[in-house]
VEXMAR-920421 format. One record per residue (C-alpha): x, y, z; residue in one letter. Coordinates in steps of 0.25 Angstrom, whole numbers, padded with zeros to 4 digits, always signed. Each point is the difference from the previous one (the first is absolute). Layout:
N
XYZA/...
***
This chain:
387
+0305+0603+0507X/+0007-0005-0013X/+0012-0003+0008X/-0010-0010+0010X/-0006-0007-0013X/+0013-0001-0004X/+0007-0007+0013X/-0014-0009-0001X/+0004-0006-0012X/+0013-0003+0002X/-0003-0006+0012X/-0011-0009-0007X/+0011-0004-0010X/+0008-0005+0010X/-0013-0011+0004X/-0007-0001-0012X/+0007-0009-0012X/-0001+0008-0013X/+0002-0007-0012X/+0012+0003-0009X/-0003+0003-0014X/+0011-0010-0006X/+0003-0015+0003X/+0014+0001+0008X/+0011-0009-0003X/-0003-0008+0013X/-0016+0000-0006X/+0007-0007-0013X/+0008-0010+0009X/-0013-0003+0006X/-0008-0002-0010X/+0010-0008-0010X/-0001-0010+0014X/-0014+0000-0001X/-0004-0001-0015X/+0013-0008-0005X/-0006-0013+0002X/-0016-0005-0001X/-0004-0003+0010X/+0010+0008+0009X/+0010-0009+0010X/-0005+0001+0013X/+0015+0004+0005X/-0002+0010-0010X/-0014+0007+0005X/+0006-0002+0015X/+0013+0009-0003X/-0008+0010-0006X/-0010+0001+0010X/+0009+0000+0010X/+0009+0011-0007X/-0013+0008-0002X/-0005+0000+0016X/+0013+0007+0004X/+0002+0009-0011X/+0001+0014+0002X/-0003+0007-0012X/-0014+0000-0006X/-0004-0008-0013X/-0005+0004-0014X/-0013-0004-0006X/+0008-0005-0010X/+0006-0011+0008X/-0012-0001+0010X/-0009-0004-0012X/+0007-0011-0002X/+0002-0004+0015X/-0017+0001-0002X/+0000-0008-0011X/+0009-0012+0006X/-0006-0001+0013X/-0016-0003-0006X/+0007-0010-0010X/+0005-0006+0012X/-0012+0000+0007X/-0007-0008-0012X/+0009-0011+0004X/-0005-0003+0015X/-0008-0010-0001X/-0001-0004+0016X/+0003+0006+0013X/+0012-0012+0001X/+0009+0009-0011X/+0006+0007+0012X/+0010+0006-0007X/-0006+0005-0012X/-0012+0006+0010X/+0012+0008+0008X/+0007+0005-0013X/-0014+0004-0006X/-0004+0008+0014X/+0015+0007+0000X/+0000+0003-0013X/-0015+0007+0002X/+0004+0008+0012X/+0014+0006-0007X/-0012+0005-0008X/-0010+0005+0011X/+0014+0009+0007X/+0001+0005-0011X/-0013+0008+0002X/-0002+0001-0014X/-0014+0002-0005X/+0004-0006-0013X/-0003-0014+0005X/-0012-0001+0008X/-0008-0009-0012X/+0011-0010+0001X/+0002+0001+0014X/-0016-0002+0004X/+0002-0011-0012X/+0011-0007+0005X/-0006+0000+0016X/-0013-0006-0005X/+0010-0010-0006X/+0007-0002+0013X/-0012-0001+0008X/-0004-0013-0006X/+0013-0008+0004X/+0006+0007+0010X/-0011+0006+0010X/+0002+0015-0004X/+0012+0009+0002X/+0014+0002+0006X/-0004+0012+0007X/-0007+0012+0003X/+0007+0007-0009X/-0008-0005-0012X/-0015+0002+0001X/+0004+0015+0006X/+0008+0002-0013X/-0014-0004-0007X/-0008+0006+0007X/+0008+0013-0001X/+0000+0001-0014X/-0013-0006-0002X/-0004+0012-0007X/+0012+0003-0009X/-0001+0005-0014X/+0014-0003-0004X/+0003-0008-0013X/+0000-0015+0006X/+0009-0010-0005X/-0006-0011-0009X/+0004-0014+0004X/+0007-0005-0014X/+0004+0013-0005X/+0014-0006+0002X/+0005-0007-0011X/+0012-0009+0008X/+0005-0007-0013X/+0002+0012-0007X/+0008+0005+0013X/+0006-0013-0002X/+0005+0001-0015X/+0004+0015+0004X/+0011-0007+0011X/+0006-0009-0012X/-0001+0011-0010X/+0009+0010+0008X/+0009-0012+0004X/+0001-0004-0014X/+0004+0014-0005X/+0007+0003+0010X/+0015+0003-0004X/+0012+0003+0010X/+0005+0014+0002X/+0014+0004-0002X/+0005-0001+0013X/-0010-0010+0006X/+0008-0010+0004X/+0008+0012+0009X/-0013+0005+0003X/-0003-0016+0005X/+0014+0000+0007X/-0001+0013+0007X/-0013-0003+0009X/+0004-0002+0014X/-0007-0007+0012X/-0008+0007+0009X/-0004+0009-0011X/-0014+0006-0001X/-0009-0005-0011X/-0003+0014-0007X/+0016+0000+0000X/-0002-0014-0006X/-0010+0004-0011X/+0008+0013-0002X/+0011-0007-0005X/-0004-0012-0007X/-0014+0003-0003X/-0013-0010+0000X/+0005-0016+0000X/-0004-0010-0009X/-0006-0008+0008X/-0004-0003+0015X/-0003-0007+0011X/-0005+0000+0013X/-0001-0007+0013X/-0001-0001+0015X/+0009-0004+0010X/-0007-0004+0012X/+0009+0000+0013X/-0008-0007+0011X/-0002+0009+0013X/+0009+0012-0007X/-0006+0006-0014X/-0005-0002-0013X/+0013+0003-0012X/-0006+0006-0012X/+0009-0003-0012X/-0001+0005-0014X/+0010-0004-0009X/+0004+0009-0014X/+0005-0010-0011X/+0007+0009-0012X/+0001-0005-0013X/+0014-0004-0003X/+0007+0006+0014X/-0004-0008+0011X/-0013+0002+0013X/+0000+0008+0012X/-0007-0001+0011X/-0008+0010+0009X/-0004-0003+0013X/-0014+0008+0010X/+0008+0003+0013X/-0010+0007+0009X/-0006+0010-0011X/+0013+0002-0010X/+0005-0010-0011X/+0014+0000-0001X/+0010-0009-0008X/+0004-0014+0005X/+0006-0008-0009X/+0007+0002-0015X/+0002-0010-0010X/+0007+0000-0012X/-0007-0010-0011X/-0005+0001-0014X/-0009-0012-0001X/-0008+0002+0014X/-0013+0010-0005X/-0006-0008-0010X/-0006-0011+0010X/-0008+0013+0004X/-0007+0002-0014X/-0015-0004+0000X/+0003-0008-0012X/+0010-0011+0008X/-0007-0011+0007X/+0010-0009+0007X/-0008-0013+0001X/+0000+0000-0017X/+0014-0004-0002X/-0004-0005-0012X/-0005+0012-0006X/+0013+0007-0009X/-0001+0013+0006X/-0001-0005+0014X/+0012-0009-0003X/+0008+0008-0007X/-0002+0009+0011X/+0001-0010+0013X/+0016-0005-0010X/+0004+0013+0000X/-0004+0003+0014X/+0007-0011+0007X/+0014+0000-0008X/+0001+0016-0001X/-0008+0005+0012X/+0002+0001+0013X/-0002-0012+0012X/-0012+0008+0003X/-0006-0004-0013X/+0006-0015+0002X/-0007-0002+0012X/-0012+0008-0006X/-0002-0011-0010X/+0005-0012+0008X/-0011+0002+0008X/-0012+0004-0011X/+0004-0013-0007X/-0001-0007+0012X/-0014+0002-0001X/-0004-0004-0014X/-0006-0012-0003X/+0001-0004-0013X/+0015-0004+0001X/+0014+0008+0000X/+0008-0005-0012X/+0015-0003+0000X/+0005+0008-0005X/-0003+0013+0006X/+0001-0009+0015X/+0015-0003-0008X/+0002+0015+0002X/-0002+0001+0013X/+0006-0014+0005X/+0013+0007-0008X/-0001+0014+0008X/+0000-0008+0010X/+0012-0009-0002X/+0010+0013-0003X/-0006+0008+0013X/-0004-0010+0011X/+0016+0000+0006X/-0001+0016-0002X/-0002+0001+0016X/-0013+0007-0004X/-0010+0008+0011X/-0011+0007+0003X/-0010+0002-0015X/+0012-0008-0008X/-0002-0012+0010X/-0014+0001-0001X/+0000-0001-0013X/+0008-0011-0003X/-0009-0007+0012X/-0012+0004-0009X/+0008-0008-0012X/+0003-0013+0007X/-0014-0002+0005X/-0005+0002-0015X/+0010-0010-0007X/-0004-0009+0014X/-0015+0001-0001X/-0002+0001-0018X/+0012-0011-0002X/+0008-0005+0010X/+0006-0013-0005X/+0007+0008-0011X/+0006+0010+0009X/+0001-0009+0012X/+0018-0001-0002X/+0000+0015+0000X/-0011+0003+0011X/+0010-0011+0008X/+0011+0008-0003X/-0005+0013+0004X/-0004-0007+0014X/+0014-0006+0002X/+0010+0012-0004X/-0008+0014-0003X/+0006+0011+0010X/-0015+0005+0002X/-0007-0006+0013X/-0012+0001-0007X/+0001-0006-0012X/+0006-0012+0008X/-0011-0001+0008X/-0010+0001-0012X/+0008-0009-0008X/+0001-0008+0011X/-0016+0001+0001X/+0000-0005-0015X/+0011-0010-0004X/-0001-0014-0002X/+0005-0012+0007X/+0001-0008-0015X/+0005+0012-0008X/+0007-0008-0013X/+0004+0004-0013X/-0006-0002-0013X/-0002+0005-0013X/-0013+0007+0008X/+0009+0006+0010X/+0003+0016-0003X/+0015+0000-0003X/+0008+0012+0008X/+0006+0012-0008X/-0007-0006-0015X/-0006+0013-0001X/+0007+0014-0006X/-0006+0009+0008X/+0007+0010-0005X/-0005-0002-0013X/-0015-0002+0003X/+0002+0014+0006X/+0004+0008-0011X/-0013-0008-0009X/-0010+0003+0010X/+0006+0015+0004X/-0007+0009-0009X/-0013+0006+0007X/-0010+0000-0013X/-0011+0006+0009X/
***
């Protein structure tokens, strides 16, 4: 008999999800991407979601807590059945909750469908009510909607960031991790990052790639990618200025601000073309004006690479920088963007400088003067990480 009872568990373990006691690493990466930023990027909460749906391995309180809390923040946001997008994240992000089968979170559950019921027209699925109504009765401890304090989770990321101090042996550590790799054989050997992110790559007619990129102070990122149901290692990239433009504290659009430019100078000139392209394209997008000299930078980064015959991400970075120096100050930069159309060994960058050069390109004491900066200078002053 106590061997029947016993087969009957193990067989309900392998259907039921039973919540761990501890947040995992991957609960850690998850929640750093969902709480590093208020409110959360959209290309954030999708990653996570997505991650979440295919995982195989069950979720902590801990972590679901503040998936809970998240998810009816979020909701207070929809206005109007016409916020699409938000409506389908806020319905994904309470059905990873409902699979779970967890009892824990039929308050905010029932809470957050009377929500959705007003903009949407009810639920995703059946799953749903019968979660409710199977639980209606529950005695279990609820969770309490803003028992999660997301700032203070915020300041705890920087915190450990900003005492955070390299091992003897990390850069080995860094320089040992191969691709294809596992990410517990990841976190085995590095430990937690300082910083993440995450995103989705949707290929149309194929399948959804789920990225999470690990950014570690003074070494360099590396990426992990969902294939099926396993992350493995993708990409490895040495860098020490790259993990910063995670913290919650930079905001690209504020160049003005000393810590977000001391940041975004010593970014460009010391870290990777990832970040080049990272910030080519978020100053693109403020409004108050870039200022000379940090589009100087970039106009001279692009002067010593452009005949580099650059591809792939070093193309599309540098394609990123000639439609910011087109787009904030053409006129000054119009004899180098005519340069690079004319001579660079990239067909890229021709064709974008191409796109933005100028048919009266003349100069004058406004004009940017090739090669007038010492990069290599500017990169020793703006190379210490004072995080």
């Amino acid at each position: 008999m106590n061997r029947f009872i016993s087969l009957v568990i193990c067989l309900l373990g392998l259907f039921l999800p039973v919540s761990a006691t501890a947040m995992s690493d991957l609960e850690w990466t998850f929640s750093y991407a969902l709480t590093h930023k208020t409110p959360p990027a959209a290309v954030n909460l999708e990653a996570v979601i997505l991650g979440m749906e295919r995982s195989t391995v069950p979720f902590s309180e801990e972590y679901l807590d503040i998936l809970a809390e998240i998810t009816l923040l979020q909701a207070q946001d929809i206005k109007s059945d016409r916020q699409r997008g938000l409506l389908r994240r806020v319905q994904n992000m309470g059905e990873v909750l409902v699979r779970t089968n967890n009892p824990r979170y039929v308050s905010a559950l029932r809470k957050l469908g009377k929500m959705l019921s007003v903009n949407s027209g009810g639920y995703r699925s059946k799953k749903w009510p019968r979660y409710l109504n199977k639980h209606r009765k529950t005695q279990v401890s609820q969770f309490q909607a803003g028992s999660i304090e997301l700032e203070k989770l915020r300041e705890d990321f920087v915190d450990q960031a900003k005492n955070m101090e390299l091992a003897k042996g990390a850069k080995l550590n860094f320089d040992s991790i191969v691709l294809r790799s596992g990410v517990d054989e990841l976190f085995d050997i590095m430990g937690r990052p300082q910083a993440v992110s995450a995103i989705y790559i949707k290929i149309p007619f194929i399948t959804t790639i789920v990225r999470l990129t690990y950014f570690y102070k003074n070494l360099g990122r590396v990426a992990i990618e969902l294939s099926g149901k396993t992350w493995s290692v993708v990409e490895i990239n040495p860098g020490t200025a790259d993990f910063e433009f995670q913290m919650p504290y930079f905001n690209a659009q504020n160049s003005s601000d000393p810590t977000t430019r001391r940041i975004v100078l010593n970014g460009i000139l010391n870290g990777s073309n990832y970040v080049v392209k990272s910030m080519a394209s978020s100053l693109l997008k403020q409004t108050n004006g870039v200022d000379d000299e940090l589009l100087d930078i970039f106009a001279e980064l692009l002067y010593r690479n452009y005949q580099n015959n650059l591809e792939g991400q070093d193309a599309d970075a540098y394609a990123w920088v000639i439609k910011l120096l087109g787009e904030k100050n053409r006129p000054r930069y119009a004899v180098l963007i005519n340069e690079v159309a004319a001579k660079s060994d990239s067909e890229k960058l021709r064709r974008y400088g191409d796109k933005y050069k100028s048919k009266s390109a003349t100069v004058d004491n406004s004009t940017y003067r090739l090669g007038s900066l010492d990069i290599d200078a500017l990169k020793k002053r703006y190379s210490t990480v004072q995080i």
